[in-house]
Backbone bond lengths (Angstrom), bond angles and torsions (degrees), N, CA, C in turn:
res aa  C-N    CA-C-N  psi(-1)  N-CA   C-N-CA  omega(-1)  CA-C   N-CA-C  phi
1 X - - - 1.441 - - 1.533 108.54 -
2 X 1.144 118.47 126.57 1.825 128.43 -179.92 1.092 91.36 -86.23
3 X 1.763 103.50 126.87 1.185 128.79 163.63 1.108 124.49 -63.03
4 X 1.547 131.98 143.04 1.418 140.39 -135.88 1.968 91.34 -85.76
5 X 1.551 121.51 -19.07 1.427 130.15 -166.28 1.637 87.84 -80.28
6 X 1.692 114.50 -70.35 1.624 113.35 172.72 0.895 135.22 -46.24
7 X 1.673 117.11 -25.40 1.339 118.92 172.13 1.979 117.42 -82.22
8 X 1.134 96.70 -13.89 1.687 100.56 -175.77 1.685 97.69 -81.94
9 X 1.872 112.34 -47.49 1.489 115.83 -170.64 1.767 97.37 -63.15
10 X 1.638 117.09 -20.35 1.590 77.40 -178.87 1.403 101.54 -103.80
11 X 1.035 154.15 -26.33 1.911 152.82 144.48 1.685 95.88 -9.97
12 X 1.475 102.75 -58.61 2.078 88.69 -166.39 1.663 111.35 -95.62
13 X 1.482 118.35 -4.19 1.614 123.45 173.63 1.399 98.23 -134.70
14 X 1.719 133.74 98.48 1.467 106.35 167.64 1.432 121.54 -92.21
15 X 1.343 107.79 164.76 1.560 103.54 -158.23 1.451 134.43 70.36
16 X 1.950 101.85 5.67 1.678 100.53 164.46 1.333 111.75 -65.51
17 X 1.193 134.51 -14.93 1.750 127.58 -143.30 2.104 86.43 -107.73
18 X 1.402 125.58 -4.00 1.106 135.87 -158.34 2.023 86.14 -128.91
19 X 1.074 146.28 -15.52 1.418 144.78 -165.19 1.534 94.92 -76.44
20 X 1.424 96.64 143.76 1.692 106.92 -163.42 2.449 83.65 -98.65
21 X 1.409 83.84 -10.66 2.229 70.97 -174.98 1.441 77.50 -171.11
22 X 1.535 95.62 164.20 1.099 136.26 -168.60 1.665 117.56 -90.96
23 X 1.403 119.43 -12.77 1.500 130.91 153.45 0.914 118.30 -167.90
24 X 1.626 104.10 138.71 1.485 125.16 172.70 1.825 112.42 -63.45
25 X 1.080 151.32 119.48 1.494 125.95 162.56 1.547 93.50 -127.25
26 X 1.536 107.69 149.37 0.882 145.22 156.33 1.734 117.99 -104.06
27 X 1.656 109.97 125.90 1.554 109.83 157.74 1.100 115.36 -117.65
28 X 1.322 112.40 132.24 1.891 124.47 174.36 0.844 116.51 -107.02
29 X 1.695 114.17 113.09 1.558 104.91 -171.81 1.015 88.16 -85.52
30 X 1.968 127.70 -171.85 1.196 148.33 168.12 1.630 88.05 -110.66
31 X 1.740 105.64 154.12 1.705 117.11 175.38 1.455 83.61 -161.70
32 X 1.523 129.32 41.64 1.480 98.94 -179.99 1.616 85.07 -92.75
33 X 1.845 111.35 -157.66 1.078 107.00 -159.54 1.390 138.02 -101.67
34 X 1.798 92.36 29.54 1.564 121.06 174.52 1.367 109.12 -80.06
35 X 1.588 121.70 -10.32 1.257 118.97 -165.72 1.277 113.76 -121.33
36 X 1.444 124.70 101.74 1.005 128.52 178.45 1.492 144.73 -65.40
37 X 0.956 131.67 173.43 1.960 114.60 -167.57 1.422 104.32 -62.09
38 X 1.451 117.66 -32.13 1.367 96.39 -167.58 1.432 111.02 -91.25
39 X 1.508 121.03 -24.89 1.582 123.08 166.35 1.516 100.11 -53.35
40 X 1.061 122.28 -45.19 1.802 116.18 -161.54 1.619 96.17 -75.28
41 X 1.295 129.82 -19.60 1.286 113.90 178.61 1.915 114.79 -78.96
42 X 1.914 90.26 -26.42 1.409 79.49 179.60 1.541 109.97 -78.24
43 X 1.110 131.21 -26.23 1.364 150.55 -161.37 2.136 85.39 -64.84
44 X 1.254 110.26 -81.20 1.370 95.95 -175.77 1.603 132.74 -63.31
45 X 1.435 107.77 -32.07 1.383 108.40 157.20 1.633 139.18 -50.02
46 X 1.919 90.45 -15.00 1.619 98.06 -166.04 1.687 90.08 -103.45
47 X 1.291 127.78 -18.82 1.381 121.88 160.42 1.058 115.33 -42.24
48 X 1.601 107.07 -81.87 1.678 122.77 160.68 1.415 94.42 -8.95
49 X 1.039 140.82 -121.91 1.195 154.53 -111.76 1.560 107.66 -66.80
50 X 1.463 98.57 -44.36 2.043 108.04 -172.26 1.603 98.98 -62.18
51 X 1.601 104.09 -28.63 1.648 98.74 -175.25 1.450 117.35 -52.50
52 X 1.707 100.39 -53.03 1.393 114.26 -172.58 1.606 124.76 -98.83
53 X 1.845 98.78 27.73 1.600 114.70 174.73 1.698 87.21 -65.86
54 X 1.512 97.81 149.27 1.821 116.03 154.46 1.024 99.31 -25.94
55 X 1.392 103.86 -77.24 1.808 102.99 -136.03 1.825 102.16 -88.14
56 X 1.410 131.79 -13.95 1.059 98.81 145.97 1.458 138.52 -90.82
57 X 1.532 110.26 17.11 1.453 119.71 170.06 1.764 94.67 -66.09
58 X 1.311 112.74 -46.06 1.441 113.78 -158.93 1.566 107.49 -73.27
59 X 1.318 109.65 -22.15 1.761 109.44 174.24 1.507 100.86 -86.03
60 X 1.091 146.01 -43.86 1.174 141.35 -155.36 1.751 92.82 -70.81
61 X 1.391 121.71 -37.75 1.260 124.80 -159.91 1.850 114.82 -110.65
62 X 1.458 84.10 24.76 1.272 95.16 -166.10 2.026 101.14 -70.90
63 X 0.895 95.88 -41.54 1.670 126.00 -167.76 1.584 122.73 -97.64
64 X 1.364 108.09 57.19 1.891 110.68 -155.16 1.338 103.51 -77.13
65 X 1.454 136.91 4.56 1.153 133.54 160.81 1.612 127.04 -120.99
66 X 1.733 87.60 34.60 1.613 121.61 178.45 0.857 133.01 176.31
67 X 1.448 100.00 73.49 1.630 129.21 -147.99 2.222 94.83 -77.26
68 X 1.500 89.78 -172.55 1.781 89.40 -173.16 1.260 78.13 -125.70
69 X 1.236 108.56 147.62 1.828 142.08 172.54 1.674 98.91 -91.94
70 X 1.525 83.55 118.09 1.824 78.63 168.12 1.864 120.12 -144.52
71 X 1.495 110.36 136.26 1.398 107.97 -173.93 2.084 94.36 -135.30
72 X 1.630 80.87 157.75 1.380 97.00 171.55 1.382 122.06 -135.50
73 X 1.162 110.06 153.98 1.313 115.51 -171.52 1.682 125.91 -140.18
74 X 1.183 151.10 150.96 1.256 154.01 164.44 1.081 123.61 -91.35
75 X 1.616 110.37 131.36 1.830 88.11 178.34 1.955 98.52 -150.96
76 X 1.358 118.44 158.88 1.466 108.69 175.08 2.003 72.56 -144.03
77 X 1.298 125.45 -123.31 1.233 130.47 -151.82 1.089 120.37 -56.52
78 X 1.174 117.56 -178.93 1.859 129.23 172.97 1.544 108.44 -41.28
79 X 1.383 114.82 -44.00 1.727 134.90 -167.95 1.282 95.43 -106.11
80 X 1.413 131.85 26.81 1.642 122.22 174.36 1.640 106.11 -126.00
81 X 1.225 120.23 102.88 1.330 124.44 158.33 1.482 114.77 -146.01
82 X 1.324 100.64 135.52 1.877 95.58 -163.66 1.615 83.36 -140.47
83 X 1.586 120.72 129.67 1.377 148.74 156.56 1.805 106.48 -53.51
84 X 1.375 115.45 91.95 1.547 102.21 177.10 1.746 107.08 -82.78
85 X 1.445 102.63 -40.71 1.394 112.71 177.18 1.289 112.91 -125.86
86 X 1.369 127.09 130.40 1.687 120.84 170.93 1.130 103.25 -97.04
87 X 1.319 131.65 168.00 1.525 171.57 -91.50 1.786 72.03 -105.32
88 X 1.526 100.43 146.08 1.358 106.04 165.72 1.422 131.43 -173.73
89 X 1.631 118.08 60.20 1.590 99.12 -160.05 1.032 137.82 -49.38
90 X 1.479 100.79 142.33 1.889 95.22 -178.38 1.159 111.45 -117.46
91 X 1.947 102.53 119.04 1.098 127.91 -171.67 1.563 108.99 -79.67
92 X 1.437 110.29 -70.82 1.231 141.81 171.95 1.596 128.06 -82.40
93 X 1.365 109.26 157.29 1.329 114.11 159.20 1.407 122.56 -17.04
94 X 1.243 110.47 -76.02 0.927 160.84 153.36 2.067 116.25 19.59
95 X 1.789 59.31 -70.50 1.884 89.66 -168.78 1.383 100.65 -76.33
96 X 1.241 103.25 -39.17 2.195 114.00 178.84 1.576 100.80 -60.51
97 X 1.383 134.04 -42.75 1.421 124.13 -156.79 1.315 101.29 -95.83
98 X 1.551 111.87 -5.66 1.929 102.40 -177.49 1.934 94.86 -97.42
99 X 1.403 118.90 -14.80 1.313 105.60 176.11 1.869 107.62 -84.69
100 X 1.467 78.95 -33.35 2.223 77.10 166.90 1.535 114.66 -47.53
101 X 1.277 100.36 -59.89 1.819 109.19 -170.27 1.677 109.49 -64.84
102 X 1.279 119.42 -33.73 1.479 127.79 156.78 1.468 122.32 -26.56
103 X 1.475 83.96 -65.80 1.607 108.87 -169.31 1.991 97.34 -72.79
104 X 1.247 129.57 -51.20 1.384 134.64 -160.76 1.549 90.66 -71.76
105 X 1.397 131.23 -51.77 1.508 125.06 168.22 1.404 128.65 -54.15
106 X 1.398 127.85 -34.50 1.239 123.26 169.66 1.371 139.72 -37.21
107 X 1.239 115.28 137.83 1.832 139.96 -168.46 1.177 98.25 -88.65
108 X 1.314 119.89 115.33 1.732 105.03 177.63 2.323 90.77 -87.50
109 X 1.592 86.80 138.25 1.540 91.40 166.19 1.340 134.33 -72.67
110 X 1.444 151.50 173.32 1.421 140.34 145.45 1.647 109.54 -49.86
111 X 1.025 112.57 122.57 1.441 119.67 170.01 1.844 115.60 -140.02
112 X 2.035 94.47 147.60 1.513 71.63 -174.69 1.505 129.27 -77.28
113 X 1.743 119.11 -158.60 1.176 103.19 -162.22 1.663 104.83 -92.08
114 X 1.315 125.49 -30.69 1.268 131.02 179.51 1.254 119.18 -40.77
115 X 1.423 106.61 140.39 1.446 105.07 -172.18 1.815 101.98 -124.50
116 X 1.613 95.56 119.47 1.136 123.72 -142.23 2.227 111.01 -108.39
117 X 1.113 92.61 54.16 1.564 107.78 -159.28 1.635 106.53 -53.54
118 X 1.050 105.14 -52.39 1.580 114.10 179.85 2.103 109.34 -72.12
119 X 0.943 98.38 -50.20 1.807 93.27 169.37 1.589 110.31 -52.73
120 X 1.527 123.09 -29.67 1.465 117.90 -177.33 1.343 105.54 -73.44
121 X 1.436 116.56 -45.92 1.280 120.50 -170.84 1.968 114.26 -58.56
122 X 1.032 103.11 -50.93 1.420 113.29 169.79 1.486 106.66 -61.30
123 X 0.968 129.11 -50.16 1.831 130.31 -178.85 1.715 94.13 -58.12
124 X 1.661 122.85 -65.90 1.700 106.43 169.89 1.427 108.07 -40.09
125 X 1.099 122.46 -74.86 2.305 111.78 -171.16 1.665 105.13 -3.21
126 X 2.083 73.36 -70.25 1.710 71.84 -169.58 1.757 131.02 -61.22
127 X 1.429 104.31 -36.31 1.267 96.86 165.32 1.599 140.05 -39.38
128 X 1.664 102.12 -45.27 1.489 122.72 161.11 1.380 98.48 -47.18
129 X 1.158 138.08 -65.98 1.605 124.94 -143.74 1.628 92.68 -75.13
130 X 1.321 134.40 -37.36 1.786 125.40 173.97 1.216 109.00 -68.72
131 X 1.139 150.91 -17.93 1.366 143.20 -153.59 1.377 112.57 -117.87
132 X 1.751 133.65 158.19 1.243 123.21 -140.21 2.011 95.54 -72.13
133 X 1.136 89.30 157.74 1.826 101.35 147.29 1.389 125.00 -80.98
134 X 1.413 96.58 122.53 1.256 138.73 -171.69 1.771 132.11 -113.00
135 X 0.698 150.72 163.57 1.446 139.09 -174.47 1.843 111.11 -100.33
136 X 1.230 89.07 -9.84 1.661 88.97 -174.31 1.894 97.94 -153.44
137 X 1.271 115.15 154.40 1.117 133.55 -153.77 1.542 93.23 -124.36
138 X 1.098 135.70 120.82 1.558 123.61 157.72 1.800 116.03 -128.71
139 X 1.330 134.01 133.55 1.183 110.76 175.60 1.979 91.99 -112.37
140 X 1.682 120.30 168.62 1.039 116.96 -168.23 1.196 87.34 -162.92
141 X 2.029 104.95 97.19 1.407 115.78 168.24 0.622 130.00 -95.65
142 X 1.475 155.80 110.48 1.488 137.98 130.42 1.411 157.35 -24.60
143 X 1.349 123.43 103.26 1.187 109.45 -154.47 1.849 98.00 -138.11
144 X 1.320 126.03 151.09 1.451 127.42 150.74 1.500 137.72 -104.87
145 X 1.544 84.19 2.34 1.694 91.25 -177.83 1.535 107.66 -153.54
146 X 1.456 115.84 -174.38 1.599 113.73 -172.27 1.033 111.17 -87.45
147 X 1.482 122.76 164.59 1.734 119.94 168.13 1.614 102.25 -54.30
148 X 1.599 97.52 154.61 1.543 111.83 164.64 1.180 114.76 -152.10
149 X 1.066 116.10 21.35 1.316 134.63 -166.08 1.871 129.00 -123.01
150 X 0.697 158.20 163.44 1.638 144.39 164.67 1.547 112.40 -107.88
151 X 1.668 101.53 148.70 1.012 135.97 -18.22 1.190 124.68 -38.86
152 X 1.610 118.46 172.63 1.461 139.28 162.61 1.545 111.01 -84.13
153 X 1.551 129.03 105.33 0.952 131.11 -168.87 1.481 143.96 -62.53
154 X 1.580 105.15 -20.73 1.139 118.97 165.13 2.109 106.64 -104.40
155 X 0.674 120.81 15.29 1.379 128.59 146.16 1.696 134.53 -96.24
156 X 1.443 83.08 -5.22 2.045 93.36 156.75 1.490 93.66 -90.92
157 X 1.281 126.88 -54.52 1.461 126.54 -159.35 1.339 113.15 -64.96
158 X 1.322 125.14 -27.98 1.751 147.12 162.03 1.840 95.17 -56.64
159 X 0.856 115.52 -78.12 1.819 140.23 -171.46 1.707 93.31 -41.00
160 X 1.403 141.14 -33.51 1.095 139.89 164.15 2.081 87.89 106.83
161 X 1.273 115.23 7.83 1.605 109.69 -157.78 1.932 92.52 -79.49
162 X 1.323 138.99 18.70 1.216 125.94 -165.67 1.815 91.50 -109.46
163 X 1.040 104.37 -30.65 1.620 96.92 -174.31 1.320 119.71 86.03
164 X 1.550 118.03 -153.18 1.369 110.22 -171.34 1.601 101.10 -114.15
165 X 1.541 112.01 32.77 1.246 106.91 165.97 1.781 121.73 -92.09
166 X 1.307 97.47 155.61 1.880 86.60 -166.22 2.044 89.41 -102.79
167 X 1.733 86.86 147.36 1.523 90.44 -179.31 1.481 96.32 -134.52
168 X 1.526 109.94 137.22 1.505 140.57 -139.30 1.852 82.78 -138.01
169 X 1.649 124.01 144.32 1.066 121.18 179.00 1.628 94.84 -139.96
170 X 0.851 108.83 133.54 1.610 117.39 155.59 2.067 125.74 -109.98
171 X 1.193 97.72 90.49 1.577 107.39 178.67 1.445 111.93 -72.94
172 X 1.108 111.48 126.56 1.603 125.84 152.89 1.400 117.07 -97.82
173 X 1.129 100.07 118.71 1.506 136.29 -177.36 1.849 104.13 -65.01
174 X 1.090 125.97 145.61 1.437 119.32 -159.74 1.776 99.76 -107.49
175 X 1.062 122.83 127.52 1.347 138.42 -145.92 1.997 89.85 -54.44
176 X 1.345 116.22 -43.63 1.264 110.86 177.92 1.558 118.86 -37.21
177 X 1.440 102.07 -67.00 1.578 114.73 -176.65 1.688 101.84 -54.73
178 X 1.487 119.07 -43.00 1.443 91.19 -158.34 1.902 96.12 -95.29
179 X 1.320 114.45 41.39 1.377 135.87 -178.91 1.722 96.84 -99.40
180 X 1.299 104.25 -65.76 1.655 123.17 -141.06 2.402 90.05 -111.28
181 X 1.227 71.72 -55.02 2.044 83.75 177.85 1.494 109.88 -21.52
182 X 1.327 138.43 24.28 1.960 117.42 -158.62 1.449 81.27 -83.54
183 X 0.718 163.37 131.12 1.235 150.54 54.77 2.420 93.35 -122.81
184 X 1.007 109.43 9.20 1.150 112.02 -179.21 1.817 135.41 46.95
185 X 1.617 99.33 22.27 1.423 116.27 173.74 1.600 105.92 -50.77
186 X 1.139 128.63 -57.66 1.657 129.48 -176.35 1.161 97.67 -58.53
187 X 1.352 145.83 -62.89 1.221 144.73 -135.00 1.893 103.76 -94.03
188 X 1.499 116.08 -27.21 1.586 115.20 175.46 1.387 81.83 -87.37
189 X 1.425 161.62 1.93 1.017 121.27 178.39 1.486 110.02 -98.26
190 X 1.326 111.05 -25.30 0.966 110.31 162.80 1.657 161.82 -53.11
191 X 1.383 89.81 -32.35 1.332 131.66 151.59 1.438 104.48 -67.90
192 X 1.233 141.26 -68.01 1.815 142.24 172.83 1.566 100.05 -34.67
193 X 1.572 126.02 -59.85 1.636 109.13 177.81 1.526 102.83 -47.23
194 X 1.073 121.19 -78.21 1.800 122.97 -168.58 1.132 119.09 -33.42
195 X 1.518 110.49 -44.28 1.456 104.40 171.52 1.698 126.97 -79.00
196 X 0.901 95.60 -27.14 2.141 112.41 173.03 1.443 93.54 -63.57
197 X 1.515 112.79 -76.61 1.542 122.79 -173.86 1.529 147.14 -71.69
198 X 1.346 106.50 -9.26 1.252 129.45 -133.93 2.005 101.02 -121.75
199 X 1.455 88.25 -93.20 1.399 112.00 -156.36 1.965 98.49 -70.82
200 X 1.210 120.39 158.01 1.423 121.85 -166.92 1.831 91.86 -158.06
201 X 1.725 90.99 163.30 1.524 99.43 170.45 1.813 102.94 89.56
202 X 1.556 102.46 153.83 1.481 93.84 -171.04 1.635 121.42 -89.96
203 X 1.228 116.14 126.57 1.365 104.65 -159.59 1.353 124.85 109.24
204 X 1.373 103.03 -12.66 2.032 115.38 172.05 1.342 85.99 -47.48
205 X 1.648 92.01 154.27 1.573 124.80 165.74 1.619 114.38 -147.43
206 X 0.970 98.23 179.87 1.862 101.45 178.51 1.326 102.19 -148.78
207 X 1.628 111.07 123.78 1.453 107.25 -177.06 1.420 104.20 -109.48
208 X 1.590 114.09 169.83 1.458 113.89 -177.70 1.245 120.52 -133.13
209 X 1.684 112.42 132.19 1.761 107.33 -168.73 1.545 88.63 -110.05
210 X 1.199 99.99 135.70 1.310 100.22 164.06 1.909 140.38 -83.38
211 X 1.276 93.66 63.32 1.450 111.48 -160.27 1.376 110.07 85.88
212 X 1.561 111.27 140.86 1.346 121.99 -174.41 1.584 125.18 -42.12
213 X 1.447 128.87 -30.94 1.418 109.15 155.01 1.589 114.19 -61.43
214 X 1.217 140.59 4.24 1.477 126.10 176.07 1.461 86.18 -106.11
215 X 1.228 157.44 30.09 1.591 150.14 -120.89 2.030 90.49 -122.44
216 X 1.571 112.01 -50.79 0.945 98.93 -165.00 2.040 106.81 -106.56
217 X 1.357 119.12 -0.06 1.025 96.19 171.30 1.986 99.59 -95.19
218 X 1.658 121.90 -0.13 1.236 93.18 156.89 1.459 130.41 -73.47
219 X 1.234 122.42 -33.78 1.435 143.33 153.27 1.830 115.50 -20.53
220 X 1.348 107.82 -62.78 1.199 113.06 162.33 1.252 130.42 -50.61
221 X 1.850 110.06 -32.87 1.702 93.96 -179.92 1.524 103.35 -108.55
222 X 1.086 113.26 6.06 1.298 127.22 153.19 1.453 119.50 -56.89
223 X 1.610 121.50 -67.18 1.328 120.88 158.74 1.754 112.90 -50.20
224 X 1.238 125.66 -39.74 1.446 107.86 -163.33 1.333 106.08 -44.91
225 X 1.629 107.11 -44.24 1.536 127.67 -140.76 1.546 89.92 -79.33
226 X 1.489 114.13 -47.41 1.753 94.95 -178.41 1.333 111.81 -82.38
227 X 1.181 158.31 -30.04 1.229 139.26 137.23 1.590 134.28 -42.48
228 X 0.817 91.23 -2.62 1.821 106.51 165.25 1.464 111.75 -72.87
229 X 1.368 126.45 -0.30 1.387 126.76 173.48 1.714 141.09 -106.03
230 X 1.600 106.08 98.59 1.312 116.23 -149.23 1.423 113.79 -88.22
231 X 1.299 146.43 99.95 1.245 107.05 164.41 1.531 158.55 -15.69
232 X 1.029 154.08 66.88 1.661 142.98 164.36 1.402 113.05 23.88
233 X 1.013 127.68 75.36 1.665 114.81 153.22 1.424 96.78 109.06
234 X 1.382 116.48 30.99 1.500 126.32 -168.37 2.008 91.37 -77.59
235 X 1.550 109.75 160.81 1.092 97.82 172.72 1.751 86.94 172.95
236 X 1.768 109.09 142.40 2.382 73.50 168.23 0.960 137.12 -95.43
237 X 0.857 84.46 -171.55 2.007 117.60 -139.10 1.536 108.46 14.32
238 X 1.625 100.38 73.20 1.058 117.33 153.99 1.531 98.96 -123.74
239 X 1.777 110.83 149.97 1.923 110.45 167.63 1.267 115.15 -88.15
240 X 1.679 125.30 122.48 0.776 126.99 -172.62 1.745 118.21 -57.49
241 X 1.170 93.27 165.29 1.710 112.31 154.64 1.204 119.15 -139.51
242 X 1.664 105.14 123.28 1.392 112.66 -143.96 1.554 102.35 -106.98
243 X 1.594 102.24 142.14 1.915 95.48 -169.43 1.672 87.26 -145.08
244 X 1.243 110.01 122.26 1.752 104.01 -175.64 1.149 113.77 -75.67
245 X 1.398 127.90 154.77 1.524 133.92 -174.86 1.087 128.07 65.77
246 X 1.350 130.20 19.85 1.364 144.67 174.93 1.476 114.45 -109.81
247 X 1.376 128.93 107.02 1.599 139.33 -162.09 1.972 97.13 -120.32
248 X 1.279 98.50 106.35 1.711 98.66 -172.31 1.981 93.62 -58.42
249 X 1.115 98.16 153.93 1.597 92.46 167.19 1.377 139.39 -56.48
250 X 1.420 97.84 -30.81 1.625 101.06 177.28 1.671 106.05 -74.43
251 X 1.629 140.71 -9.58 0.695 123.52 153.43 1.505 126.79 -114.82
252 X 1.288 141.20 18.86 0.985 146.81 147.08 1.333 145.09 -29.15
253 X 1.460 135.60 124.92 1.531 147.77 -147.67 1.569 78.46 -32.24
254 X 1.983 121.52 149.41 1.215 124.92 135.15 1.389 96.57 88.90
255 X 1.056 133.06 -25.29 2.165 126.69 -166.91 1.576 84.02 -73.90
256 X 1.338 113.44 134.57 1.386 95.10 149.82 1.557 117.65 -80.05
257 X 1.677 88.70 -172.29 1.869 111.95 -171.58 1.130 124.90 -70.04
């Protein structure tokens, strides 16, 4: 007899009780041609690092029999999307320190300069539909500047074409503005496009680095915050019921293991 908890998680998620992990994430860096060699080094180095912070070692591993799916990708124009990492759960150590060394080895390619916000977003969809099932969908873009490119990005999100994946943005602020910016008019406005245009799903946010040396500890509390999301009554092989922003104590930011 299916319990009245399993029977509700599969009525409002079907195919959770069949999900190989507990989230899909996607990261999109930006490489169009606002970003220069040495921003793009901090940009991937600061991945690297937020991956293999403590405390999101301890969220990622919070859940060992519902691990998080994770891929990365590059993108600058309409015609720019480049696979840095494909689909890969991470179970173990293991699996986290070979996407670090991935990421710390990487060749950035020629790419063009357009920065192509709405083509990334549609290139994630599709990614979601190849990659495992999961209970939650997250994409996590990066960007420093506005679309200029086609599509028009909040006219996929109008069009209903984003789906039920949630999209989370992290803007870097361009070292000028957060130079001269003190009272921070350039830099909230910037953040206001992403959030008007941009970010989708319930619970989107938009985080802010303040120019690419702040690149990877925004990244980090960027990840805390989307891995910060536990199911209700999670336990194994039990099906969750999923309630965002709720971290039971025994796994919560900072407790140890």
């Amino acid at each position: 007899m299916v319990r009245p908890l399993a029977a509700l998680a599969a009525c409002l998620w079907p195919g959770v009780s069949e999900a190989a992990c507990r989230l899909a994430l996607i990261l999109a860096l930006d490489v169009s041609g606002s970003v220069d060699e040495g921003e793009y080094q901090f940009q991937m180095t600061g991945v690297a690092s937020a991956l293999t912070d403590p405390e999101v070692q301890q969220l990622l591993f919070a859940m060992p029999d519902a691990p998080v799916a994770l891929s990365i990708f590059e993108w600058s124009s309409a015609s720019y999307q480049h696979v840095i990492q494909d689909w890969v759960l991470i179970e173990t150590e293991a699996d986290l320190w070979a996407v670090h060394d991935r990421l710390k080895g990487w060749v950035r390619s020629p790419a063009p300069e357009a920065t192509g916000l709405g083509a990334a977003l549609q290139f994630a969809v599709e990614e979601f539909k190849r990659g495992p099932v999961c209970w939650e969908q997250t994409l996590d873009i990066s960007a420093d500047g506005k679309n200029n490119d086609w599509p028009i990005p909040e006219r996929l999100r109008e069009a209903g074409q984003l789906g039920t994946m949630n999209v989370n943005t992290l803007v870097v602020a361009p070292d000028f503005l957060v130079k001269y910016d003190k009272d921070r008019v350039g830099i909230d406005e910037m953040a206001t496009y992403f959030r008007e245009r941009i970010i989708h799903g319930p619970g989107a946010f938009v985080e802010i680095a303040l120019g690419y040396s702040d690149y990877g500890e925004a990244m980090r509390r960027k990840l805390i915050r989307e891995l910060a999301t536990v199911p209700l009554g999670y336990g194994p092989g039990r099906i969750p019921y999923r309630q965002a922003g709720r971290i039971p104590p025994a796994i919560a930011p900072g407790t140890p293991r």
